[in-house]
C-alpha positions in Angstrom: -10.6 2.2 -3.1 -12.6 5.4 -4.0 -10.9 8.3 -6.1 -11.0 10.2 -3.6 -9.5 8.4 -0.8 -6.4 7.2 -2.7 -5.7 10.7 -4.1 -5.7 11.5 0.2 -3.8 8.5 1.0 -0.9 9.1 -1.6 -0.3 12.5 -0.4 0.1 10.7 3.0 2.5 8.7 2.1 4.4 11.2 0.5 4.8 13.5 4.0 4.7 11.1 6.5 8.3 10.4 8.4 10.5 11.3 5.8 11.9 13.7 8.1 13.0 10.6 10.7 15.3 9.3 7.6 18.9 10.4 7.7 22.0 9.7 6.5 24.4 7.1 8.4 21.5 6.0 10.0 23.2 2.3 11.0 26.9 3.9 11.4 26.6 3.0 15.3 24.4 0.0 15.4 25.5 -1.7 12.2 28.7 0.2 10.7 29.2 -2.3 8.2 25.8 -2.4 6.3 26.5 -0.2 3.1 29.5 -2.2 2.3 27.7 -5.6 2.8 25.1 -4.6 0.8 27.2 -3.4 -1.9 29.6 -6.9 -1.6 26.4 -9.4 -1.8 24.9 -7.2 -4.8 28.0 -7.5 -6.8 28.4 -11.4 -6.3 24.6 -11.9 -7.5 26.0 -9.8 -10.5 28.6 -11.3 -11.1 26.4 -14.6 -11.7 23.9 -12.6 -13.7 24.1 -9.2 -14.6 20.1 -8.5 -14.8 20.4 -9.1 -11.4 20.9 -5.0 -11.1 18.2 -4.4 -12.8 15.8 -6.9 -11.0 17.2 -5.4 -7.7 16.7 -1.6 -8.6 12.9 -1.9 -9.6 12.2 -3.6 -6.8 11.9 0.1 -5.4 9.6 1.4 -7.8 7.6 -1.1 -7.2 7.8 -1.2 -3.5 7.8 2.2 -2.3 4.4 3.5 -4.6 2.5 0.9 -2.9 2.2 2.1 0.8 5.4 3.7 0.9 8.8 2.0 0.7 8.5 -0.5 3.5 9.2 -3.5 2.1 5.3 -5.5 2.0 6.6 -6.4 -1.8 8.9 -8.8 0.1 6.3 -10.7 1.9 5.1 -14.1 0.7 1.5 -14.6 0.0 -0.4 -16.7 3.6 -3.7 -18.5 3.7 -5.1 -15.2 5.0 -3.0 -12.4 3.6 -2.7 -12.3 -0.4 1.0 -10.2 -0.9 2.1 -8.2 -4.2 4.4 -10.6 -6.0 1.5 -11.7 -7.7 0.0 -8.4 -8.3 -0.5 -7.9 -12.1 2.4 -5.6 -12.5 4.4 -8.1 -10.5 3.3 -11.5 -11.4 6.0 -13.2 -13.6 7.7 -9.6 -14.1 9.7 -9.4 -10.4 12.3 -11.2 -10.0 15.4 -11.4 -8.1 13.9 -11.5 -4.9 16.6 -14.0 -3.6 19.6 -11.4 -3.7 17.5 -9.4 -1.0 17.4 -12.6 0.9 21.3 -13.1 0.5 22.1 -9.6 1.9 19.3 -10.1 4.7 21.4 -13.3 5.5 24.4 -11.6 5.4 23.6 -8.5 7.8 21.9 -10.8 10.0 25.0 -12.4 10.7 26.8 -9.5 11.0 24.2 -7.1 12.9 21.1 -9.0 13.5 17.4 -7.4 14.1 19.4 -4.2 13.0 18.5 -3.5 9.6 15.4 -3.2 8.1 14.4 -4.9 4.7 12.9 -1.9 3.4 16.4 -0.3 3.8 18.2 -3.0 2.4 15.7 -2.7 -1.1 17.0 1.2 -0.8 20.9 0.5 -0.6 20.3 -2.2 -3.2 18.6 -0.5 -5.6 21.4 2.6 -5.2 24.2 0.0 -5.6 22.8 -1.8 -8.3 22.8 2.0 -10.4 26.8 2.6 -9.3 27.8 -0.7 -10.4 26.0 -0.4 -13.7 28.4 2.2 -14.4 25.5 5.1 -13.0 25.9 7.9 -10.3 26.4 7.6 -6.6 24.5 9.1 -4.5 23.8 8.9 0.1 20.7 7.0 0.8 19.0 8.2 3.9 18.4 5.3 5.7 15.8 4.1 8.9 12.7 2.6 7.6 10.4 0.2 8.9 9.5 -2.4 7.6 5.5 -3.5 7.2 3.4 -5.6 9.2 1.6 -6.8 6.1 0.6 -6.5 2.1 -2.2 -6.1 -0.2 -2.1 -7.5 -3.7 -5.0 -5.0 -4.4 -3.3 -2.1 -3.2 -0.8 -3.2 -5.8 -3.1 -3.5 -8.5 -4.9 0.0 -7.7 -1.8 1.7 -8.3 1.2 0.1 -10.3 0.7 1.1 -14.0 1.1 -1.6 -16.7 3.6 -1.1 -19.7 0.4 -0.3 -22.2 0.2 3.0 -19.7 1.1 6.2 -21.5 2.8 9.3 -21.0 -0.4 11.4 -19.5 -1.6 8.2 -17.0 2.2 8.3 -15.8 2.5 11.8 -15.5 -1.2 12.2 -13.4 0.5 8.6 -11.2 3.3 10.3 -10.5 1.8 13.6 -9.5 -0.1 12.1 -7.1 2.9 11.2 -5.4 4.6 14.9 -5.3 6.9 13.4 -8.3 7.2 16.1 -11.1 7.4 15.2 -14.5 10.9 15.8 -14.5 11.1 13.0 -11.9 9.0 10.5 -14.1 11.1 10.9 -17.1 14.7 10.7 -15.3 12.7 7.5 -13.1 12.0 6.2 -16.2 15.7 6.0 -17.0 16.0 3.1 -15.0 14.8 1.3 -18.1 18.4 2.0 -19.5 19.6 -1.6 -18.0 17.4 -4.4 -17.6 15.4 -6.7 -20.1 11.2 -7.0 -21.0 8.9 -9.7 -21.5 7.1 -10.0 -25.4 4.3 -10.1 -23.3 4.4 -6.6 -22.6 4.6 -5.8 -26.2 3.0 -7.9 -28.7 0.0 -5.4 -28.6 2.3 -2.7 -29.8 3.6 -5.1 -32.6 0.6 -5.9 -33.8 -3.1 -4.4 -32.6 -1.8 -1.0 -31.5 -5.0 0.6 -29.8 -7.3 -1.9 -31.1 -6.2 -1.0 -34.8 -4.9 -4.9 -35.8 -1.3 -2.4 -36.5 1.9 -2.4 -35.1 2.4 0.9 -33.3 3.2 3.1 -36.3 5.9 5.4 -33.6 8.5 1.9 -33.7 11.0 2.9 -36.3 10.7 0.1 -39.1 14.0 -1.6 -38.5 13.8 -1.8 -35.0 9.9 -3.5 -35.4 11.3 -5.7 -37.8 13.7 -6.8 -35.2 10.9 -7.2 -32.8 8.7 -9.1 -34.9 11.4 -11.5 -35.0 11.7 -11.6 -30.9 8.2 -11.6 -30.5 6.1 -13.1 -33.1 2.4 -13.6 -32.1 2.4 -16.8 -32.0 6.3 -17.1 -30.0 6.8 -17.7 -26.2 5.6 -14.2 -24.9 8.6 -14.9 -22.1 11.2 -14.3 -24.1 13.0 -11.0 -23.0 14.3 -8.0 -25.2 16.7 -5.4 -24.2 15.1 -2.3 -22.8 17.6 -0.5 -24.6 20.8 -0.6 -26.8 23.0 -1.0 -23.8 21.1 -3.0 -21.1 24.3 -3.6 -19.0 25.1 -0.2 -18.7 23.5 2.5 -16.8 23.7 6.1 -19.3 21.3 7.7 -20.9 21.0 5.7 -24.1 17.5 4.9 -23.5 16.5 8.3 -24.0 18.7 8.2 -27.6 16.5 5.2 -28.2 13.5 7.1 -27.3 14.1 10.2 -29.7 14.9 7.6 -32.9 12.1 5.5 -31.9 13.4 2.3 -30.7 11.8 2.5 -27.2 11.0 -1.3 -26.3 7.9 -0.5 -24.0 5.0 1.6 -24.6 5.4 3.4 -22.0 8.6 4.2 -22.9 8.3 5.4 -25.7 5.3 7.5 -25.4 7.3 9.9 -23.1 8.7 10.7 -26.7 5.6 10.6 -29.2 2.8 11.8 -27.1 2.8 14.6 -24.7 5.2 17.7 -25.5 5.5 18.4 -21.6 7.8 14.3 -21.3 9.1 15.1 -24.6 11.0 17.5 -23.8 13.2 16.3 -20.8 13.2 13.1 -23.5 15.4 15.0 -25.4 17.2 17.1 -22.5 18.7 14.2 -21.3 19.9 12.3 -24.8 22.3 15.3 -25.0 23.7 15.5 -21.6 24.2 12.6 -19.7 25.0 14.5 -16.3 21.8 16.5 -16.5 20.2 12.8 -16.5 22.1 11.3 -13.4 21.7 14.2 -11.4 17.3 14.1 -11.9 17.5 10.5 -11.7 19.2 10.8 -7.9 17.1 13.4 -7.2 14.1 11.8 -8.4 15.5 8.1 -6.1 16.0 10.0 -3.2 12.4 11.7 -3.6 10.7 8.2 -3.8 12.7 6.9 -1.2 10.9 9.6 1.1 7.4 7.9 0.9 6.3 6.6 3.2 2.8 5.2 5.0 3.1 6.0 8.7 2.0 2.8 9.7 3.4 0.9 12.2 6.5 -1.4 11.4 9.3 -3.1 12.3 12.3 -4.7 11.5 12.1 -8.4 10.1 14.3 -11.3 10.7 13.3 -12.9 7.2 12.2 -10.5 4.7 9.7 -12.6 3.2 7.2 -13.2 6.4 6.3 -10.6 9.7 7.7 -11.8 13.1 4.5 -12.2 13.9 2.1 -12.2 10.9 -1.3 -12.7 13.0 -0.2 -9.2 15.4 0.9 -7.6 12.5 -2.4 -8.2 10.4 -4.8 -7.1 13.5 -2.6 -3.9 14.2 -2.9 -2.8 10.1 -6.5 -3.1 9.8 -7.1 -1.1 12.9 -4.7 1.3 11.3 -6.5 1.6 8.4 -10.2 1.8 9.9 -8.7 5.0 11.8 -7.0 6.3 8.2 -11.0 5.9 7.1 -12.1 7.4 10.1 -10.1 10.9 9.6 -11.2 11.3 6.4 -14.7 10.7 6.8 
């Protein structure tokens, strides 16, 4: 996809329907759904507490690919490669089968009625509230897509060697200020990372053959002994200090310099503009829940303006062949009004 073209899309995606979501939007047709969604997501973590984490990036990662209509969901077919194995997915995603169990769930309660991409939304929000994090209304009435593209994943999703001025120009792209990256990027106060994602940091930062000289000492140390170079690069480290509990820790981390990802942490060390909402919100807690809601609710507003609908399993289309034929005609007319 040209520059050009995905700079046109994203902004798209960013005004199309937003205004059809609302508030209460299954009160009539499925009254129940918030407080099913909420139940099933505090079973799957009470079996495993990551489980909130898992669950709450699944929006990220959904709704910056094509708006938040739930093609993340959709398993890979002989003709249509998906975005779990994307490479900011692949062996990074998980959780997955907790969407299934509340799909299960509303189904038999209110079936054809909710809309996976909805149920990633209410998820995601729960998953924040019972981490100890804010509460916030979730407007609700997406569709859900007719297909996915692994490339589209790859041609946006940033990797954790991304830095603070890639993230900031990503996020930009999609109407999110910087204010909104950094308090996004405060999910990252529950949750676990793969060595993988760091072992460059630990030891050829930039191509230098040196850690990352921003870790603080002790914490690399600590590192080092997680991840050694020649160790299982799928062992998992805490994201922060307190990865059960959704406050604003991370950004504590951040300012002393034990920020697990690079990512992370160069919101702190490199550009003045992250920096200093960084430091805003490891003083004032409040000021961090109240951007991060704002930011949610802001990504929860993209989306593609493609046709959709809602799917009875959340990993395949009603009708997968249909489905395929009606996207690629809808994105040969995209191309078309652009030209």
């Amino acid at each position: 996809m040209s520059q050009k073209l995905f700079i046109v899309f994203c902004f798209h995606i960013s005004v199309t329907l937003a205004s059809q979501l609302r508030p209460g939007f299954y009160a009539q047709t499925c009254p129940r759904a918030e407080s099913i969604v909420r139940d099933v997501m505090w079973k799957a973590m009470m079996r495993e507490t990551r489980s909130a984490a898992s669950v709450m990036r699944l929006q990220f990662h959904d709704c910056f690919v094509n708006g938040c209509d739930a093609s993340l969901l959709l398993d890979d077919t002989p003709d249509m490669l998906g975005e779990k194995l994307s490479l900011s997915n692949i062996n990074s995603l998980r959780s997955y089968e907790v969407i299934d169990e509340i799909k299960e769930a509303l189904e038999n309660n209110c079936p054809g009625v909710v809309s996976c991409a909805d149920i990633i939304i209410m998820g995601s929000r729960d998953a924040v509230i019972l981490s100890g994090g804010p509460n916030w209304e979730v407007k609700l009435g997406r569709k859900d897509s007719l297909t996915a593209s692994q490339e589209d994943s790859d041609n946006v999703m940033p990797s954790p060697r991304a830095n603070a001025t890639f993230l900031v120009d990503l996020f930009s792209r999609f109407n999110l200020s910087i204010k909104d990256l950094v308090a996004l990027s405060g999910s990252h106060s529950i949750g676990k990372g793969r060595c993988f994602s760091i072992l460059f940091r630990l030891y050829n930062q930039s191509g230098t053959g040196r850690p990352d000289p921003t870790i603080e000492p002790e914490f690399r140390e600590k590192l080092d002994r997680l991840c050694p170079l020649s160790g299982d690069q799928n062992v998992t480290g805490d994201l922060d200090a307190t990865p059960c509990l959704f406050d604003n820790q991370y950004f504590k981390d951040l300012v002393n310099g034990r920020g697990f990802l690079n990512s992370d942490q160069t919101l702190f060390s490199l550009d003045n503009r992250t920096r200093e909402f960084v430091v805003h919100f490891s003083k004032d807690q409040d000021a961090f829940f109240s951007a991060f809601v704002e930011g949610m609710v802001k990504m929860g507003d993209l989306q593609s303006g493609r046709p959709g609908e809602v799917r009875r399993n959340c990993r395949v289309a009603n009708n997968p062949a249909h489905g395929r034929n009606r996207v690629l005609k809808n994105r040969v007319d995209l191309v078309s009004n652009l030209v």
